[in-house]
C-alpha positions as CSV (number, residue, x, y, z in Angstrom):
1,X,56.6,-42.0,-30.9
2,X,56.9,-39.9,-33.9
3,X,54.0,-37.2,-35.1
4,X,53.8,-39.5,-37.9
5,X,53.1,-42.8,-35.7
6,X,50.5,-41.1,-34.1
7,X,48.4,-39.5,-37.2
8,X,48.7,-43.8,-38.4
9,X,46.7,-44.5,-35.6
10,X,44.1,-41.8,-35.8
11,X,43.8,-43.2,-39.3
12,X,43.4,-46.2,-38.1
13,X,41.4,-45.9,-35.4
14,X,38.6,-43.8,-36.8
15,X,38.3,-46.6,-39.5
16,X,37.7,-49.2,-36.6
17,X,35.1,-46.8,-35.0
18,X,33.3,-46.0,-38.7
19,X,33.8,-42.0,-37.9
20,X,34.4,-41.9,-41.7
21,X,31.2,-43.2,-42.5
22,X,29.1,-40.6,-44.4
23,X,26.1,-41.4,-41.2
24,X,27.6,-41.7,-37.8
25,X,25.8,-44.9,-36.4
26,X,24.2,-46.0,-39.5
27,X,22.1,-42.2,-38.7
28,X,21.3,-39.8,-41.2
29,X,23.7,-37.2,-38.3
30,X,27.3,-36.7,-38.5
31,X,29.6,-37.6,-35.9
32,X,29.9,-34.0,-34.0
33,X,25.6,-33.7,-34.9
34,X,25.8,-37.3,-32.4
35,X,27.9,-36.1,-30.4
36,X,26.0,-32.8,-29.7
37,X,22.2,-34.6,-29.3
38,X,24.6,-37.0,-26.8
39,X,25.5,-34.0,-24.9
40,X,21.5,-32.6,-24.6
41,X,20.9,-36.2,-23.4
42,X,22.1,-35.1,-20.3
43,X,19.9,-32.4,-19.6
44,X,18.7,-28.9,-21.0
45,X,21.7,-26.8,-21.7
46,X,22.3,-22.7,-22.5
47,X,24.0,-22.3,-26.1
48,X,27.1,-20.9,-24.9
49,X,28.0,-23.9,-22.8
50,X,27.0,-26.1,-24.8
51,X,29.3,-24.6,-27.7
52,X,32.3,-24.5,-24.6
53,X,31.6,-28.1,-24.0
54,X,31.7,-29.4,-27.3
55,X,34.6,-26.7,-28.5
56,X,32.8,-25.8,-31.3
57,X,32.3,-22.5,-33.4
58,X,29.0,-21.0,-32.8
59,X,27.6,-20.9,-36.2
60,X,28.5,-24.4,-37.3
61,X,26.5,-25.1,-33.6
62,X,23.8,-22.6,-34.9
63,X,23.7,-24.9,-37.9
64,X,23.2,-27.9,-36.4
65,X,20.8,-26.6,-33.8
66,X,19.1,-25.5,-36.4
67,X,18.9,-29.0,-38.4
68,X,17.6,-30.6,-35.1
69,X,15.0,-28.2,-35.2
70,X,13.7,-29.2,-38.4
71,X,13.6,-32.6,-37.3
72,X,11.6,-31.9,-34.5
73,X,15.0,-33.1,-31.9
74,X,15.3,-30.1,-30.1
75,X,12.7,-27.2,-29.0
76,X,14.3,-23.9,-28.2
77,X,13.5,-21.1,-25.5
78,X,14.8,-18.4,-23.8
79,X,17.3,-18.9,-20.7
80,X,15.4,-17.8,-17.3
81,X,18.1,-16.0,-15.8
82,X,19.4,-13.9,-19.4
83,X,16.7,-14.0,-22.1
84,X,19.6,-12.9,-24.3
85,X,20.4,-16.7,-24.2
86,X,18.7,-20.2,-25.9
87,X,18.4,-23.0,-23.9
88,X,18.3,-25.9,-26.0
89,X,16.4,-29.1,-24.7
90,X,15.6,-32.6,-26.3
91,X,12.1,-33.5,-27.6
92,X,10.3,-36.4,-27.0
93,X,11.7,-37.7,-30.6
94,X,15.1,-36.0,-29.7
95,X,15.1,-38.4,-26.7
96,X,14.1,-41.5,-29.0
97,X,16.5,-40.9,-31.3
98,X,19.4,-40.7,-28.8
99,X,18.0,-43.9,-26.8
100,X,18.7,-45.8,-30.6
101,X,22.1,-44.5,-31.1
102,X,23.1,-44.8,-27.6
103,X,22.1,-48.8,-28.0
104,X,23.9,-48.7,-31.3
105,X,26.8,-47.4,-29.8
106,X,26.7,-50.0,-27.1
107,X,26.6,-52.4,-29.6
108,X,29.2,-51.6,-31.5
109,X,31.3,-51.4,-28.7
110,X,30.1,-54.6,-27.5
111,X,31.4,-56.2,-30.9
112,X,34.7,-55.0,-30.7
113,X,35.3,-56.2,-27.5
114,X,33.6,-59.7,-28.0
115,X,36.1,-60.7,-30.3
116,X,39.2,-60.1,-27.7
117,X,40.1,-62.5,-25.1
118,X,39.5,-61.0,-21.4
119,X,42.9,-60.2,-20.6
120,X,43.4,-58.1,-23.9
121,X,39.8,-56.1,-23.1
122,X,41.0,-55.1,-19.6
123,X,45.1,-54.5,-21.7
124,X,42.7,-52.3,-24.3
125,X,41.0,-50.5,-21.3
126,X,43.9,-49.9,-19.8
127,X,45.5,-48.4,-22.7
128,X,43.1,-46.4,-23.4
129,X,42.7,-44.6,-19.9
130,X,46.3,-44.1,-20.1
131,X,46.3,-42.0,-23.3
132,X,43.3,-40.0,-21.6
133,X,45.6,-39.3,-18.7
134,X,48.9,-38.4,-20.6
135,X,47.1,-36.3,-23.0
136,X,44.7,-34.3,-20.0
137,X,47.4,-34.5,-17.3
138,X,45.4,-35.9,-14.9
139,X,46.9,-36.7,-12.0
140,X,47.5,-40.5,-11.5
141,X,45.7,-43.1,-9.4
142,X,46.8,-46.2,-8.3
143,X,45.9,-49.4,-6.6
144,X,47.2,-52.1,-4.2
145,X,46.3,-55.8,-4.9
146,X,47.4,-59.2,-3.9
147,X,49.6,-61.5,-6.1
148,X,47.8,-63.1,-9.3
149,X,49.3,-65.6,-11.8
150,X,52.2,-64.3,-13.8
151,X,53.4,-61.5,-11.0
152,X,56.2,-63.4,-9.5
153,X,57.6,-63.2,-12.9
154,X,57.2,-59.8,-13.5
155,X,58.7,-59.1,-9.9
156,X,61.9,-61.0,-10.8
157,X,62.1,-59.5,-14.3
158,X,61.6,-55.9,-12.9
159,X,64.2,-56.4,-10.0
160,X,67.3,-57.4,-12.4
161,X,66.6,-55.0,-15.0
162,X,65.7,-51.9,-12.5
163,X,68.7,-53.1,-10.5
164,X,71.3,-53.2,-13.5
165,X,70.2,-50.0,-14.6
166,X,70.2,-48.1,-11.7
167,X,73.1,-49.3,-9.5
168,X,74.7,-51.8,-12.2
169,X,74.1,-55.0,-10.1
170,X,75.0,-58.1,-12.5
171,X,72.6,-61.4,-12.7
172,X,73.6,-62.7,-9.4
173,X,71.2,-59.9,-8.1
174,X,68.5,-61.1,-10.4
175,X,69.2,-64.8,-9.5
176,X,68.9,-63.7,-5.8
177,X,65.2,-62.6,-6.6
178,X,64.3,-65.3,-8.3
179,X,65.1,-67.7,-5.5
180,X,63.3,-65.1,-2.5
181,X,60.0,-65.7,-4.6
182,X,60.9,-69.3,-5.1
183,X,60.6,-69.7,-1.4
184,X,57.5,-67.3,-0.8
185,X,54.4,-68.9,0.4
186,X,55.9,-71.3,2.5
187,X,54.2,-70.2,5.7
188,X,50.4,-69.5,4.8
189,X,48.2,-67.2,6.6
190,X,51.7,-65.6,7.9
191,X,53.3,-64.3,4.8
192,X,51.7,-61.8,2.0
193,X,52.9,-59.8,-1.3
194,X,51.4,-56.9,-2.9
195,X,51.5,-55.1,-6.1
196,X,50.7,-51.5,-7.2
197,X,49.3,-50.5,-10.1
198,X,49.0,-47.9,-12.4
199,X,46.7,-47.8,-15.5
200,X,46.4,-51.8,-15.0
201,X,49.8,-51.7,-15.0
202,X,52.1,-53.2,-12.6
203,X,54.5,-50.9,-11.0
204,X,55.5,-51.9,-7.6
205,X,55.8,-54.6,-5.0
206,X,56.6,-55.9,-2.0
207,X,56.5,-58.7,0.0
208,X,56.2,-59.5,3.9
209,X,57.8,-63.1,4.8
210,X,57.9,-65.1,8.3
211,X,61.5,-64.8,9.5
212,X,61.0,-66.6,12.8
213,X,57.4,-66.6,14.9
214,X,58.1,-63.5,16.5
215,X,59.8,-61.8,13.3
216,X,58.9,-61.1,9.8
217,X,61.1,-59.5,7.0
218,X,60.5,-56.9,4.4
219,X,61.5,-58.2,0.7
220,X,61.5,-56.8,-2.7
221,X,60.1,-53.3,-2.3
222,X,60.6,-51.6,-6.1
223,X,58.4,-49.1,-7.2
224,X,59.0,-48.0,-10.9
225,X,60.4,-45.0,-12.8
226,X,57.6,-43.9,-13.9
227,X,55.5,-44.4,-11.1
228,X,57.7,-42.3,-8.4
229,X,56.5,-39.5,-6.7
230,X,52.7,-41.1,-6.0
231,X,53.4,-42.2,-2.4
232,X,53.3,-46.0,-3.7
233,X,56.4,-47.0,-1.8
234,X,54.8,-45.4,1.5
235,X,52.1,-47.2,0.8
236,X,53.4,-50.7,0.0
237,X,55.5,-50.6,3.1
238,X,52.4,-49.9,5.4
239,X,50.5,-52.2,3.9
240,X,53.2,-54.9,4.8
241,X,53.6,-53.3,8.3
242,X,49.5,-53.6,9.3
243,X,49.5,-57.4,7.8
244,X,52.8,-58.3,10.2
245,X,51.3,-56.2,13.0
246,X,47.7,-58.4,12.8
247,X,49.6,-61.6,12.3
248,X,51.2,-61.2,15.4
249,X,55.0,-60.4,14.7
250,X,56.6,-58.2,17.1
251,X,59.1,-56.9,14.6
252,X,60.2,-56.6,11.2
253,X,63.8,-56.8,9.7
254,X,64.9,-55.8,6.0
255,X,68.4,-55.6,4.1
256,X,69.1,-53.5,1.6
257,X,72.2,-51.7,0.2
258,X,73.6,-48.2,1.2
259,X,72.8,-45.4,-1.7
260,X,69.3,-46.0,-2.3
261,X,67.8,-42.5,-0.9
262,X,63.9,-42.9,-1.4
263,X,63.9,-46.4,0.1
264,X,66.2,-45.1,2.8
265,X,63.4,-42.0,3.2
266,X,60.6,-44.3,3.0
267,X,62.0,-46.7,5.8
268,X,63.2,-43.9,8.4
269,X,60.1,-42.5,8.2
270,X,58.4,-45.1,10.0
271,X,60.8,-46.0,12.5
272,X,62.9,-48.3,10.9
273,X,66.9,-48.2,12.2
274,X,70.1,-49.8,10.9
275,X,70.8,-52.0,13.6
276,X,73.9,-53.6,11.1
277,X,76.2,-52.1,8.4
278,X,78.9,-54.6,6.5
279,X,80.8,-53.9,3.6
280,X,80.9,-56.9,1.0
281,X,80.9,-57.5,-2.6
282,X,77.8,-58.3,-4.0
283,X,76.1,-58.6,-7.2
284,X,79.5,-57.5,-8.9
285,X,80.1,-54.6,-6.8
286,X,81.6,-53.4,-4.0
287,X,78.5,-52.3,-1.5
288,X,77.7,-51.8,1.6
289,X,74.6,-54.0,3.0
290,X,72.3,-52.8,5.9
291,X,69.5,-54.8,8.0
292,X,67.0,-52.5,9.1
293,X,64.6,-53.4,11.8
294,X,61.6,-52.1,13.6
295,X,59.6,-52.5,16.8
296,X,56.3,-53.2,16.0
297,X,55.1,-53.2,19.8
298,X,57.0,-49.5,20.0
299,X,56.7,-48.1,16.5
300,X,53.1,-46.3,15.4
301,X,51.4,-47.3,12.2
Protein backbone atom coordinates (compact mmCIF):
# COMPACT_ATOMS: atom_id res chain seq x y z
CA UNK A 1 0.00 0.00 0.00
CA UNK A 2 1.29 3.24 -1.18
CA UNK A 3 1.49 6.55 1.28
CA UNK A 4 -0.86 7.86 -1.15
CA UNK A 5 -3.56 4.81 -0.69
CA UNK A 6 -3.47 5.36 2.78
CA UNK A 7 -4.01 9.34 3.06
CA UNK A 8 -7.39 8.17 0.45
CA UNK A 9 -8.60 6.37 3.18
CA UNK A 10 -8.14 8.80 5.94
CA UNK A 11 -10.03 11.11 3.59
CA UNK A 12 -12.36 8.81 3.31
CA UNK A 13 -12.87 7.60 6.40
CA UNK A 14 -13.20 10.82 8.44
CA UNK A 15 -15.96 11.78 5.97
CA UNK A 16 -17.88 8.53 7.02
CA UNK A 17 -17.20 9.29 10.76
CA UNK A 18 -18.36 13.33 10.24
CA UNK A 19 -14.75 14.38 11.92
CA UNK A 20 -14.97 17.23 9.37
CA UNK A 21 -18.06 18.42 10.58
CA UNK A 22 -17.59 22.02 11.98
CA UNK A 23 -19.40 20.22 15.69
CA UNK A 24 -18.23 16.79 16.47
CA UNK A 25 -21.55 14.91 17.28
CA UNK A 26 -23.90 17.53 16.17
CA UNK A 27 -22.08 19.41 19.66
CA UNK A 28 -21.06 22.83 19.78
CA UNK A 29 -17.08 20.85 20.76
CA UNK A 30 -14.61 19.84 18.34
CA UNK A 31 -13.51 16.43 17.85
CA UNK A 32 -10.14 16.47 20.22
CA UNK A 33 -12.65 19.01 22.76
CA UNK A 34 -14.87 15.29 22.64
CA UNK A 35 -12.32 13.43 22.86
CA UNK A 36 -10.82 15.17 25.97
CA UNK A 37 -14.39 15.47 28.08
CA UNK A 38 -14.39 11.43 26.90
CA UNK A 39 -11.17 10.94 28.59
CA UNK A 40 -12.44 12.92 32.19
CA UNK A 41 -15.42 10.47 31.79
CA UNK A 42 -13.34 8.14 33.22
CA UNK A 43 -12.37 9.71 36.26
CA UNK A 44 -10.60 12.87 37.68
CA UNK A 45 -7.29 13.29 36.09
CA UNK A 46 -3.87 15.60 36.83
CA UNK A 47 -3.09 17.95 33.71
CA UNK A 48 0.00 16.50 32.79
CA UNK A 49 -1.47 13.02 32.21
CA UNK A 50 -4.13 14.01 30.80
CA UNK A 51 -2.04 16.17 28.14
CA UNK A 52 0.37 12.51 27.90
CA UNK A 53 -2.79 10.68 27.28
CA UNK A 54 -4.30 12.61 24.69
CA UNK A 55 -0.71 13.73 23.10
CA UNK A 56 -1.57 17.11 23.08
CA UNK A 57 0.34 20.50 23.54
CA UNK A 58 -0.25 21.99 26.84
CA UNK A 59 -1.65 25.29 25.90
CA UNK A 60 -4.05 24.16 23.14
CA UNK A 61 -5.12 21.63 26.45
CA UNK A 62 -5.01 24.91 28.62
CA UNK A 63 -7.39 26.19 26.01
CA UNK A 64 -9.77 23.89 26.02
CA UNK A 65 -9.77 23.29 29.78
CA UNK A 66 -10.34 26.56 29.91
CA UNK A 67 -13.53 26.65 27.44
CA UNK A 68 -15.04 23.70 29.60
CA UNK A 69 -14.71 25.95 32.33
CA UNK A 70 -16.80 28.53 31.00
CA UNK A 71 -19.30 26.11 30.33
CA UNK A 72 -19.52 24.96 33.69
CA UNK A 73 -17.96 21.00 32.27
CA UNK A 74 -15.12 20.90 34.35
CA UNK A 75 -14.21 22.34 38.06
CA UNK A 76 -10.48 22.64 38.68
CA UNK A 77 -8.35 22.12 42.01
CA UNK A 78 -5.14 21.45 43.12
CA UNK A 79 -3.54 17.82 43.03
CA UNK A 80 -3.27 16.40 46.73
CA UNK A 81 0.10 14.96 46.46
CA UNK A 82 1.82 18.29 44.34
CA UNK A 83 -0.32 21.44 44.55
CA UNK A 84 1.86 22.60 41.73
CA UNK A 85 -0.58 20.48 39.62
CA UNK A 86 -4.62 20.87 38.42
CA UNK A 87 -6.63 17.99 38.67
CA UNK A 88 -9.38 18.41 36.31
CA UNK A 89 -12.78 16.56 37.07
CA UNK A 90 -16.30 16.54 35.34
CA UNK A 91 -19.28 18.54 36.66
CA UNK A 92 -22.50 17.41 37.14
CA UNK A 93 -23.35 19.12 33.51
CA UNK A 94 -19.77 17.83 32.32
CA UNK A 95 -21.22 14.34 33.07
CA UNK A 96 -24.57 15.11 31.22
CA UNK A 97 -23.10 16.34 28.40
CA UNK A 98 -20.77 13.33 27.93
CA UNK A 99 -23.78 10.78 28.75
CA UNK A 100 -25.48 12.62 25.31
CA UNK A 101 -22.57 12.32 23.03
CA UNK A 102 -21.60 8.94 24.29
CA UNK A 103 -25.38 7.89 23.15
CA UNK A 104 -24.75 9.83 19.99
CA UNK A 105 -21.79 8.05 19.32
CA UNK A 106 -23.41 4.83 19.96
CA UNK A 107 -25.76 5.71 17.54
CA UNK A 108 -23.90 6.60 14.96
CA UNK A 109 -22.13 3.65 15.20
CA UNK A 110 -25.09 1.64 15.37
CA UNK A 111 -26.13 3.09 11.88
CA UNK A 112 -23.21 2.25 10.21
CA UNK A 113 -23.19 -1.10 11.09
CA UNK A 114 -27.15 -1.68 10.59
CA UNK A 115 -26.74 -1.34 7.09
CA UNK A 116 -23.97 -4.28 6.69
CA UNK A 117 -24.89 -7.81 6.54
CA UNK A 118 -23.43 -9.83 9.80
CA UNK A 119 -20.64 -11.41 8.14
CA UNK A 120 -19.28 -7.93 6.77
CA UNK A 121 -19.77 -6.33 10.57
CA UNK A 122 -17.60 -9.11 12.11
CA UNK A 123 -15.12 -8.70 8.26
CA UNK A 124 -15.23 -4.71 9.33
CA UNK A 125 -14.29 -5.58 13.01
CA UNK A 126 -11.86 -7.61 12.11
CA UNK A 127 -10.19 -5.22 9.95
CA UNK A 128 -10.21 -2.77 12.04
CA UNK A 129 -8.48 -4.58 15.04
CA UNK A 130 -5.89 -5.65 12.60
CA UNK A 131 -4.82 -2.02 11.62
CA UNK A 132 -4.73 -1.32 15.47
CA UNK A 133 -2.37 -4.25 15.90
CA UNK A 134 -0.02 -3.56 12.84
CA UNK A 135 0.18 0.05 13.57
CA UNK A 136 0.87 -0.49 17.81
CA UNK A 137 2.72 -3.79 17.36
CA UNK A 138 0.87 -5.52 19.66
CA UNK A 139 1.63 -8.88 19.90
CA UNK A 140 -0.88 -11.24 18.21
CA UNK A 141 -3.65 -13.41 19.69
CA UNK A 142 -5.24 -16.15 18.22
CA UNK A 143 -8.05 -18.66 18.53
CA UNK A 144 -8.93 -22.36 17.95
CA UNK A 145 -12.46 -23.13 16.67
CA UNK A 146 -14.29 -25.98 15.07
CA UNK A 147 -15.20 -26.15 11.31
CA UNK A 148 -18.05 -23.67 10.09
CA UNK A 149 -19.56 -23.36 6.51
CA UNK A 150 -17.22 -22.33 3.88
CA UNK A 151 -13.86 -23.68 5.80
CA UNK A 152 -13.39 -26.84 3.88
CA UNK A 153 -12.98 -24.60 1.06
CA UNK A 154 -10.66 -22.42 2.37
CA UNK A 155 -8.52 -25.46 3.68
CA UNK A 156 -8.28 -26.90 0.14
CA UNK A 157 -7.57 -23.51 -1.38
CA UNK A 158 -4.80 -22.73 1.22
CA UNK A 159 -3.16 -26.32 0.87
CA UNK A 160 -2.55 -26.04 -3.16
CA UNK A 161 -1.55 -22.60 -3.13
CA UNK A 162 0.78 -22.72 0.19
CA UNK A 163 2.01 -26.10 -1.23
CA UNK A 164 2.96 -24.74 -4.87
CA UNK A 165 4.63 -22.01 -3.47
CA UNK A 166 6.63 -23.39 -0.96
CA UNK A 167 7.78 -26.81 -2.16
CA UNK A 168 6.32 -26.42 -5.97
CA UNK A 169 3.77 -29.40 -5.62
CA UNK A 170 1.48 -29.25 -8.92
CA UNK A 171 -2.55 -29.70 -8.65
CA UNK A 172 -2.42 -33.30 -8.01
CA UNK A 173 -1.41 -32.12 -4.45
CA UNK A 174 -4.42 -29.80 -4.35
CA UNK A 175 -6.69 -32.55 -5.81
CA UNK A 176 -5.44 -34.86 -3.00
CA UNK A 177 -6.82 -32.27 -0.37
CA UNK A 178 -9.85 -31.82 -1.89
CA UNK A 179 -10.71 -35.55 -1.79
CA UNK A 180 -9.25 -35.94 2.33
CA UNK A 181 -12.04 -33.24 3.17
CA UNK A 182 -14.38 -34.96 0.77
CA UNK A 183 -14.30 -37.92 3.00
CA UNK A 184 -14.18 -36.15 6.48
CA UNK A 185 -17.08 -36.57 8.70
CA UNK A 186 -17.63 -39.95 7.85
CA UNK A 187 -17.28 -41.38 11.40
CA UNK A 188 -19.18 -38.87 13.81
CA UNK A 189 -18.35 -38.41 17.36
CA UNK A 190 -14.80 -40.04 16.33
CA UNK A 191 -13.39 -37.57 13.91
CA UNK A 192 -12.84 -33.55 14.40
CA UNK A 193 -11.15 -30.40 12.48
CA UNK A 194 -9.98 -27.27 13.79
CA UNK A 195 -9.10 -23.91 12.58
CA UNK A 196 -6.93 -21.01 13.98
CA UNK A 197 -7.45 -17.68 13.68
CA UNK A 198 -5.97 -14.56 13.66
CA UNK A 199 -7.80 -11.16 13.54
CA UNK A 200 -11.03 -13.26 12.36
CA UNK A 201 -8.87 -14.56 10.00
CA UNK A 202 -8.37 -18.06 9.16
CA UNK A 203 -4.87 -19.19 9.36
CA UNK A 204 -4.42 -22.77 10.23
CA UNK A 205 -5.96 -26.14 10.38
CA UNK A 206 -5.94 -29.44 11.10
CA UNK A 207 -7.89 -32.37 11.20
CA UNK A 208 -8.04 -35.66 13.30
CA UNK A 209 -9.72 -38.71 11.17
CA UNK A 210 -10.65 -42.51 12.34
CA UNK A 211 -8.03 -44.66 10.63
CA UNK A 212 -9.16 -47.91 12.17
CA UNK A 213 -10.96 -48.27 15.93
CA UNK A 214 -7.88 -48.31 17.64
CA UNK A 215 -6.08 -45.64 15.24
CA UNK A 216 -6.60 -42.19 14.21
CA UNK A 217 -4.56 -40.08 11.59
CA UNK A 218 -3.32 -36.51 11.65
CA UNK A 219 -4.37 -34.56 8.26
CA UNK A 220 -3.87 -31.29 6.81
CA UNK A 221 -1.88 -29.33 9.49
CA UNK A 222 -0.90 -25.74 7.63
CA UNK A 223 -0.45 -22.87 9.54
CA UNK A 224 0.11 -19.63 7.41
CA UNK A 225 3.03 -17.29 6.56
CA UNK A 226 2.02 -14.78 8.38
CA UNK A 227 0.85 -16.44 11.29
CA UNK A 228 4.27 -18.44 12.15
CA UNK A 229 6.03 -18.03 15.11
CA UNK A 230 2.66 -17.90 17.56
CA UNK A 231 2.84 -21.51 18.67
CA UNK A 232 -0.41 -22.29 16.42
CA UNK A 233 0.89 -25.45 14.98
CA UNK A 234 1.81 -26.67 18.66
CA UNK A 235 -1.35 -25.96 19.42
CA UNK A 236 -3.43 -27.38 16.65
CA UNK A 237 -1.57 -30.67 16.96
CA UNK A 238 -2.44 -30.92 20.74
CA UNK A 239 -5.66 -30.09 20.23
CA UNK A 240 -6.01 -33.13 17.81
CA UNK A 241 -3.99 -35.34 20.24
CA UNK A 242 -6.42 -34.65 23.55
CA UNK A 243 -9.66 -35.24 21.14
CA UNK A 244 -8.02 -38.85 19.86
CA UNK A 245 -6.77 -39.51 23.42
CA UNK A 246 -10.65 -39.00 24.86
CA UNK A 247 -12.13 -40.83 22.02
CA UNK A 248 -10.39 -43.75 22.85
CA UNK A 249 -7.58 -44.23 20.09
CA UNK A 250 -4.44 -45.74 21.18
CA UNK A 251 -2.43 -44.15 18.54
CA UNK A 252 -2.15 -41.70 15.92
CA UNK A 253 -0.41 -41.98 12.40
CA UNK A 254 0.46 -39.00 9.97
CA UNK A 255 2.40 -38.74 6.38
CA UNK A 256 3.99 -36.07 5.30
CA UNK A 257 6.98 -35.28 3.03
CA UNK A 258 10.79 -35.00 4.15
CA UNK A 259 12.02 -31.11 4.08
CA UNK A 260 9.36 -29.51 6.00
CA UNK A 261 11.45 -28.43 9.27
CA UNK A 262 8.66 -26.71 11.59
CA UNK A 263 6.18 -29.54 11.03
CA UNK A 264 9.07 -31.94 11.49
CA UNK A 265 9.86 -29.76 14.96
CA UNK A 266 6.39 -29.63 15.90
CA UNK A 267 5.87 -33.50 15.59
CA UNK A 268 9.16 -34.65 17.37
CA UNK A 269 8.40 -32.69 20.04
CA UNK A 270 5.66 -34.62 21.19
CA UNK A 271 6.80 -38.01 20.53
CA UNK A 272 5.98 -38.61 17.25
CA UNK A 273 8.62 -41.17 15.19
CA UNK A 274 9.07 -42.08 11.51
CA UNK A 275 8.23 -45.56 11.70
CA UNK A 276 8.39 -45.55 7.45
CA UNK A 277 10.53 -43.56 4.88
CA UNK A 278 9.80 -44.23 0.86
CA UNK A 279 10.99 -42.30 -1.92
CA UNK A 280 8.26 -41.70 -4.74
CA UNK A 281 7.19 -39.17 -7.04
CA UNK A 282 4.47 -37.20 -6.04
CA UNK A 283 2.71 -34.17 -6.80
CA UNK A 284 5.21 -33.61 -9.69
CA UNK A 285 8.26 -34.10 -7.75
CA UNK A 286 10.59 -36.37 -6.63
CA UNK A 287 10.01 -36.65 -2.58
CA UNK A 288 10.43 -38.57 0.00
CA UNK A 289 7.09 -39.51 2.06
CA UNK A 290 7.18 -40.42 5.89
CA UNK A 291 4.30 -41.96 8.21
CA UNK A 292 4.83 -40.75 11.60
CA UNK A 293 3.10 -42.41 14.50
CA UNK A 294 2.68 -42.05 18.18
CA UNK A 295 1.71 -44.07 21.22
CA UNK A 296 -0.96 -42.41 22.84
CA UNK A 297 -0.99 -44.97 25.86
CA UNK A 298 3.07 -44.08 26.19
CA UNK A 299 3.35 -40.59 24.91
CA UNK A 300 2.49 -37.54 27.53
CA UNK A 301 0.12 -34.73 26.52
Amino acid sequence: MTVADVRAFNRFYTRVIGVLDRGYLSSPYSLTEVRVLFELAAGAREVPALRTALDLDAGYLSRILARFDRDGLVVRSASAADARRQVVELTEAGRSAFAELNARSDAEIGTLLGGLAPADRAELVAAMRKVERLLTGVPRAYLLRPLRPGDLGWVVQRHGVRYAEECGFDQTFEALVARVVGEYGGAPGREAAWIAEVDGEPVGSVFCVREDDRTARLRLLLVEPAARGLGIGARLVDECLRFARRVGYERVVLWTVAGLAASRHVYEKVGFEVVERVPQRLFGREVEGQTWELDLRSATS
